[in-house]
C-alpha positions in Angstrom: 54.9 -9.2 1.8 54.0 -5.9 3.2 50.7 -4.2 1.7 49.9 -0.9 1.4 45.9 0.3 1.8 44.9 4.0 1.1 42.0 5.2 2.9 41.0 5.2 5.6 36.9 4.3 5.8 34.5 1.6 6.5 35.4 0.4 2.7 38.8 0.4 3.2 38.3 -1.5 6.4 36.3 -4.1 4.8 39.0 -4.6 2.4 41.7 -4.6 5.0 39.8 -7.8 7.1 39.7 -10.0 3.7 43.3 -9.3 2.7 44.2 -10.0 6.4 43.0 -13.7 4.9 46.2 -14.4 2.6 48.6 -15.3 4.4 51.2 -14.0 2.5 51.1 -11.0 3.3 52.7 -9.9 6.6 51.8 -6.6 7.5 49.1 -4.1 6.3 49.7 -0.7 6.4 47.0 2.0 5.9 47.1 5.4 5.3 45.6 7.5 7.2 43.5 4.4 8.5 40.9 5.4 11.4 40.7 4.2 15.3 39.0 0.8 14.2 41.0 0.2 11.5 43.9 -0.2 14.1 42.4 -3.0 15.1 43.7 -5.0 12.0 46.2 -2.9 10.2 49.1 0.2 11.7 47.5 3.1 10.7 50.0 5.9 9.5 48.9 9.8 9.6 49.5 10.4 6.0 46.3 11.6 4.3 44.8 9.8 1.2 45.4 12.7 -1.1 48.7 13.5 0.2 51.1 11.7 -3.3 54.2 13.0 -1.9 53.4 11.1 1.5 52.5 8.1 0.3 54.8 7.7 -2.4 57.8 8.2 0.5 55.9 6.0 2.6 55.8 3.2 0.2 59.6 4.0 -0.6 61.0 3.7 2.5 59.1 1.0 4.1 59.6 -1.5 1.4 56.4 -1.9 0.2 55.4 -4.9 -2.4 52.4 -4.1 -2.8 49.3 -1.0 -2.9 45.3 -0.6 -3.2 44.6 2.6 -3.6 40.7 2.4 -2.7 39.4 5.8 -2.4 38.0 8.1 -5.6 40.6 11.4 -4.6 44.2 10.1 -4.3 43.0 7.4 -8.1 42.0 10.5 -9.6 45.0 12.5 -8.6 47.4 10.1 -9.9 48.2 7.6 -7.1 48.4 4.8 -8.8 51.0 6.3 -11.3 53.6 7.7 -9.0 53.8 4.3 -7.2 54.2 2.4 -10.1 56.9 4.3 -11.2 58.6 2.9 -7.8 58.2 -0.7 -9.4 55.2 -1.2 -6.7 52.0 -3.0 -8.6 48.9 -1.8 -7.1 45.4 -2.5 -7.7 43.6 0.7 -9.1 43.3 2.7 -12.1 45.7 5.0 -13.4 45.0 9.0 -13.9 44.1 8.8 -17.4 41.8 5.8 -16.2 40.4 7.7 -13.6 38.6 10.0 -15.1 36.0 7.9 -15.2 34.9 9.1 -11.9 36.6 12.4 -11.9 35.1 14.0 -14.6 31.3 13.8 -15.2 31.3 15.3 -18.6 33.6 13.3 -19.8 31.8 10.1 -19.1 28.5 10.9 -20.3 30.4 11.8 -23.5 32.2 8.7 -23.6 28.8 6.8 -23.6 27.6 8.8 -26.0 30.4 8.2 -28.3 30.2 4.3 -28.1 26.6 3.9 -27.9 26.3 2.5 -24.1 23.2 3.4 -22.9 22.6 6.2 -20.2 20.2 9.4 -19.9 19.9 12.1 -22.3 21.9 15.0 -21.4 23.0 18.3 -22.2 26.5 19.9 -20.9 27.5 23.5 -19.5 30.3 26.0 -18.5 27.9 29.2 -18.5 25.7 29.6 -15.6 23.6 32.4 -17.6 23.0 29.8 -20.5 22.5 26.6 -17.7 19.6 28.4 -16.4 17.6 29.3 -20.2 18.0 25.4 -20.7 16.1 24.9 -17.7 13.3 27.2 -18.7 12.3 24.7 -21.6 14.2 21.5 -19.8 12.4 18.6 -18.6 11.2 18.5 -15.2 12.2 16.7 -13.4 15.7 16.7 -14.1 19.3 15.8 -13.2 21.8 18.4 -12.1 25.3 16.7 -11.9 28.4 18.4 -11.1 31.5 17.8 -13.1 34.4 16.9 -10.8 34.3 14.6 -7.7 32.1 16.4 -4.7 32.0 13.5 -1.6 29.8 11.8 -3.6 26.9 14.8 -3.3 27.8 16.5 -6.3 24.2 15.3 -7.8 21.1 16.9 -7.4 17.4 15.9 -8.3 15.1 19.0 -8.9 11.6 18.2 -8.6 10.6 22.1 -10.1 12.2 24.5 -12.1 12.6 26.4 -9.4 14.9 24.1 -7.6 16.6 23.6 -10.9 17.8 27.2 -11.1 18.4 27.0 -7.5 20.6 24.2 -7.8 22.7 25.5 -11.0 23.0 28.9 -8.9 24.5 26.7 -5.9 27.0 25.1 -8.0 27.9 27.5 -10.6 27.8 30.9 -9.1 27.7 30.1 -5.2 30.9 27.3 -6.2 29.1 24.3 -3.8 31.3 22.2 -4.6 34.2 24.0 -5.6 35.8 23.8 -9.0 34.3 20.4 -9.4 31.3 22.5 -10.7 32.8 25.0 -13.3 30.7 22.5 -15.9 27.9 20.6 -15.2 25.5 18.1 -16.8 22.0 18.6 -17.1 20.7 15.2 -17.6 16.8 12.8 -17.9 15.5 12.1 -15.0 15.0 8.5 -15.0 13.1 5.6 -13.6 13.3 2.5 -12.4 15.1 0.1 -9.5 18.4 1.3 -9.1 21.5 -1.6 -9.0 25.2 -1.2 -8.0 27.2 -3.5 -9.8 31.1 -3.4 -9.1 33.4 -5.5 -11.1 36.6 -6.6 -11.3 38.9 -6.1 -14.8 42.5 -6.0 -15.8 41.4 -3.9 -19.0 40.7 -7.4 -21.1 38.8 -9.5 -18.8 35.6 -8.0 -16.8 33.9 -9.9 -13.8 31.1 -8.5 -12.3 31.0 -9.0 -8.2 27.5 -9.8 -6.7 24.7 -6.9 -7.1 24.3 -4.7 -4.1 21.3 -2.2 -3.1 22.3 1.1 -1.8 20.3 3.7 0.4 21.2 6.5 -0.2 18.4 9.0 1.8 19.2 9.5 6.3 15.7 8.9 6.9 13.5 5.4 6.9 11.2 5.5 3.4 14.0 7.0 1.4 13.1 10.5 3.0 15.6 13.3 4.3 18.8 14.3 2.8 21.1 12.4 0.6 24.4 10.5 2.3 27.4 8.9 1.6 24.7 5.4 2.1 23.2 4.0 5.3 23.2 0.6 4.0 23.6 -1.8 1.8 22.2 -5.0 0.7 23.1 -7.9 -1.7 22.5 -9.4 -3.7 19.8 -7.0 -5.2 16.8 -9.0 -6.5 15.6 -6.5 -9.6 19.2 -7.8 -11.0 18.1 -10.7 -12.8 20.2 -13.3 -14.8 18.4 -11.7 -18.0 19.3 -8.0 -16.8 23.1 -9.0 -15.9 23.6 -10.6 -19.5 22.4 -7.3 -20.9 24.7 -5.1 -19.1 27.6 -7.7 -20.1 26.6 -7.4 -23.4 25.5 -3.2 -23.9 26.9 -1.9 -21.1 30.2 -3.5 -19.2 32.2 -4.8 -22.0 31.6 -1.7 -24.2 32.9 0.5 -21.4 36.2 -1.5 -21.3 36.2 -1.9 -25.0 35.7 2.3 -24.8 38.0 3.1 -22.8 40.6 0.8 -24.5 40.0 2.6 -27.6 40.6 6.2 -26.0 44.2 4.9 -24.5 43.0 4.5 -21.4 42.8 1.0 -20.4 40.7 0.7 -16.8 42.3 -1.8 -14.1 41.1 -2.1 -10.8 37.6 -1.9 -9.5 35.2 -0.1 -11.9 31.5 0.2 -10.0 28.8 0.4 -12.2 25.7 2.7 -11.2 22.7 1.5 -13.2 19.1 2.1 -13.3 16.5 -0.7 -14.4 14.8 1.7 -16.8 11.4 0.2 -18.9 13.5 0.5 -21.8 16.3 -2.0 -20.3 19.5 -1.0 -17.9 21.0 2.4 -18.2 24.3 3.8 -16.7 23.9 6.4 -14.0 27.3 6.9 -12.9 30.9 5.0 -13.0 32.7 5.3 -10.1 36.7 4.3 -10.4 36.8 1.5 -6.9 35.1 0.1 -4.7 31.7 1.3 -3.7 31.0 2.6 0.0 29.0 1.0 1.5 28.7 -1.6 -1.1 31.9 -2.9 -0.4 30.7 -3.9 3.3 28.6 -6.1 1.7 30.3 -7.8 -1.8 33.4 -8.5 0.3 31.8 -10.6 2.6 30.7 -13.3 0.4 33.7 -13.1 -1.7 34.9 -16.7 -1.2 37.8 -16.5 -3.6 40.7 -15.1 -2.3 41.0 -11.1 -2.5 44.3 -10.5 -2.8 45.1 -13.3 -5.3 42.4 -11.3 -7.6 44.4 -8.1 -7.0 47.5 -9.5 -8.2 46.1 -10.6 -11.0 44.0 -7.4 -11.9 47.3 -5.7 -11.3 49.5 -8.1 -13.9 46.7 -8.3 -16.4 45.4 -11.6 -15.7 42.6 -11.6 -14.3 41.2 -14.3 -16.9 43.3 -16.8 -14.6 42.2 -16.1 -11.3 39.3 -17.8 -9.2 36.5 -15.2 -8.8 33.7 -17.0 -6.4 30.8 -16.1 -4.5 28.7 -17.8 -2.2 24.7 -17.9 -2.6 24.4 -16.4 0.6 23.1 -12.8 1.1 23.9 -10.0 3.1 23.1 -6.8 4.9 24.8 -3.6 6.7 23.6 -0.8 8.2 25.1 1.6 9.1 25.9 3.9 12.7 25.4 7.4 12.0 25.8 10.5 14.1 23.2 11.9 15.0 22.5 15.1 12.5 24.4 13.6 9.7 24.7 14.8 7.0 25.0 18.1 8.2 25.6 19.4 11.9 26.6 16.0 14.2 28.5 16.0 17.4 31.5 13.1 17.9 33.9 12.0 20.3 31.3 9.3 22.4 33.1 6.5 23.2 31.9 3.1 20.9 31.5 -0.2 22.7 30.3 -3.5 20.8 30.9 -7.3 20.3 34.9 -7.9 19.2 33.5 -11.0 17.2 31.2 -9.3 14.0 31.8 -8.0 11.1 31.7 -3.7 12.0 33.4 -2.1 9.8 34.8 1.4 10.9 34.5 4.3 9.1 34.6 7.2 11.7 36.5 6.7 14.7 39.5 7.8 16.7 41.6 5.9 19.1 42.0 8.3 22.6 43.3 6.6 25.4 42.5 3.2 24.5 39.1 4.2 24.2 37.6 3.6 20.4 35.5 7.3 20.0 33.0 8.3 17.7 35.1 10.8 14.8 32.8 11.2 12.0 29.1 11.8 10.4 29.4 7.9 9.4 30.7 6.2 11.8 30.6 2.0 11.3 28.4 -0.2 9.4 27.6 -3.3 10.9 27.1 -6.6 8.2 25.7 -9.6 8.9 25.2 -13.2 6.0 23.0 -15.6 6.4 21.1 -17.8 3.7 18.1 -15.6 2.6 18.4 -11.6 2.9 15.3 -11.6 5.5 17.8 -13.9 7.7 20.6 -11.6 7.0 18.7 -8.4 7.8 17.1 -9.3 10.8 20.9 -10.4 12.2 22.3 -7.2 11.5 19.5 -5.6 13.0 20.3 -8.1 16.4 23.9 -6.8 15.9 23.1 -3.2 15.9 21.8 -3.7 19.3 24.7 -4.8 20.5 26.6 -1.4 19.4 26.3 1.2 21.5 27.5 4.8 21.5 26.0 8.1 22.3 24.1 10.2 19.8 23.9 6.4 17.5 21.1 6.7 14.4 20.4 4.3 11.8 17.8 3.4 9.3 15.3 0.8 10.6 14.4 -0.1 6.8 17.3 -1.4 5.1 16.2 -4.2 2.7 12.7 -3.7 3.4 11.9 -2.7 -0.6 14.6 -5.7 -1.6 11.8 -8.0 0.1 8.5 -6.6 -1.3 10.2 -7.7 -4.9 
């Protein structure tokens, strides 16, 4: 069977490398794919919000099968024009989407069937955004609407940066029409937990926890990214605080958006935060998590794409979901300067037998080149997470391109639980 992946990150490549292990399948495409992604799949120069593209693409090159992975081309209706080809694919439709694509309606969602998540207020008027502010809360939440790279949320310490940040995406457009309504929402506290899951819309089966870090700099200081690392599984999700979110918190959600006709199959991540009044939802995202992924999918022992078929035909209550006890840790290669100014195009060298996954890079002349603020993540699994972090960390040394920066601290607050 030939597959078809759209995306073209270090998520998508982790996916790519476990469906590479059924060997039914015969040939993975992905779309657009990156330099290192090459490696393991023939990348095609159609982009991941391109519909028209893909749909042809998948039309004409006899395609039996497509993840869509990334948040843009789900939200945008991916899943729903291949479908109509006769082409099951794992990922949630539009109306599913919307999950992730649309802030406002999520936090009204959860409101509506009681699953547990900040207090919040919502608003299309700049002028009246910023008087709620003068008697809000501080600090508090500022959250775009509409998908924004995921850097559409904004913590303000003061009212001042409050106003700032409503001004930025309101009046100053930030991120576009993603922010023509926002949601001002409780700033809240506790360990924060990723949580993706499995579910065909029935059935819902949590993968192993993860810890994301989100801040460039060690000590969870300097600007927020697209994550620098990852670890799993995270220790503040306990067996008592993964039967509460089964119970308040996943099954509601599928139950929820069952009963707005919108039934959710694919991968639906779950952002929570271990609050002193139990587990609260931060954010849904609609697939896989990045950089999560680089570190779920490697102790996934059950077979990946035999659960995507069977997300896909809605049975996922059949299929073998199994993880091993092991842990794991990635951490990722920046550019130097990322998130914001960063320089590419340095040629990459490192070991041909780890798990990197590669999220920025081009292929020139045979040469694998640096091509983005991210540019791999680099996962290692070993029996306790101090074993696991300290091979990555060997690993990392091992890469080498110009301009290279990384967090030295990834895990470090996992092990002080």
């Amino acid at each position: 069977m030939k597959v078809l992946v759209v995306g073209g990150g270090g998520r998508e490549h982790a996916i790519i490398k476990k469906l590479k292990e059924n060997k039914e399948i015969e040939k993975i495409y992905a779309l657009p794919g990156n330099g290192g992604i090459a490696a393991d799949a023939e990348c095609v120069a159609i982009g991941a919000k391109d519909i028209d593209g893909i749909v042809d693409f998948a039309k004409n090159n006899d395609i039996g099968f497509a993840v869509v992975a990334p948040d843009d081309p789900l939200v945008l209706g991916a899943v729903d024009e291949l479908e109509k080809l006769g082409i099951p694919c794992f990922g949630p439709e539009k109306k599913a989407a919307i999950i992730e694509g649309s802030k406002v309606f999520s936090k009204n969602l959860m409101k509506k069937y009681g699953i547990p998540t900040a207090a919040y207020e919502v608003f299309d008027d700049a002028a009246k955004a910023l008087a709620y502010i003068e008697t809000a809360p501080i600090p508090t939440v500022i959250k775009a609407d509409g998908l924004a790279l995921g850097k559409g949320v904004i913590i303000a310490m003061t009212r001042e940066e409050a106003s700032d940040a409503v001004r930025s995406i309101m009046e100053d457009k930030q991120f576009g029409d993603s922010g023509n309504q926002i949601v001002i929402e409780e700033f809240l506290e506790g360990p924060e937990v990723s949580v993706l899951s499995f579910t065909d819309g029935k059935t819902v089966v949590p993968m192993i926890s993860s810890m994301d870090h989100k801040r460039a700099l060690d000590g969870d200081k300097g600007l927020n990214t697209g994550g620098m690392g990852t670890i799993a599984p995270n220790p503040y999700y306990t067996p008592e605080v993964a039967e509460r979110c089964m119970e308040e918190i996943f099954l509601p959600t599928i139950n929820a958006m069952n009963a707005e006709g919108r039934t959710f199959k694919g991968c639906l991540y779950f952002g929570l935060m271990i609050t002193k009044n139990g587990p609260k939802v931060i954010e849904y995202n609609c697939r896989f998590g990045d950089p999560e992924t680089q570190v779920v999918l490697p102790l996934l022992e059950s077979d990946l794409f035999e659960i995507m078929k069977h997300v896909a035909a809605g049975t996922l209550a059949d299929a073998e979901v199994k993880f091993s006890s092991d842990s794991a840790c990635c951490v990722v290669m920046a550019s130097e300067g990322y998130p914001q100014k960063y320089q590419t195009g340095f040629e990459i060298t490192m070991p041909a037998d780890k798990n990197i996954y590669i999220a920025g890079a081009k292929l020139d002349g045979g040469k694998l080149l640096s091509g983005g603020g991210r540019v791999l993540g680099v996962t290692e699994t070993a029996a306790t997470l101090g074993e696991a972090i300290g091979k990555a960390y060997e690993t990392v040394k091992t890469v080498n391109f110009e301009n290279a920066f990384y967090r030295k601290d990834i895990g470090k607050k996992a092990m002080e639980v």
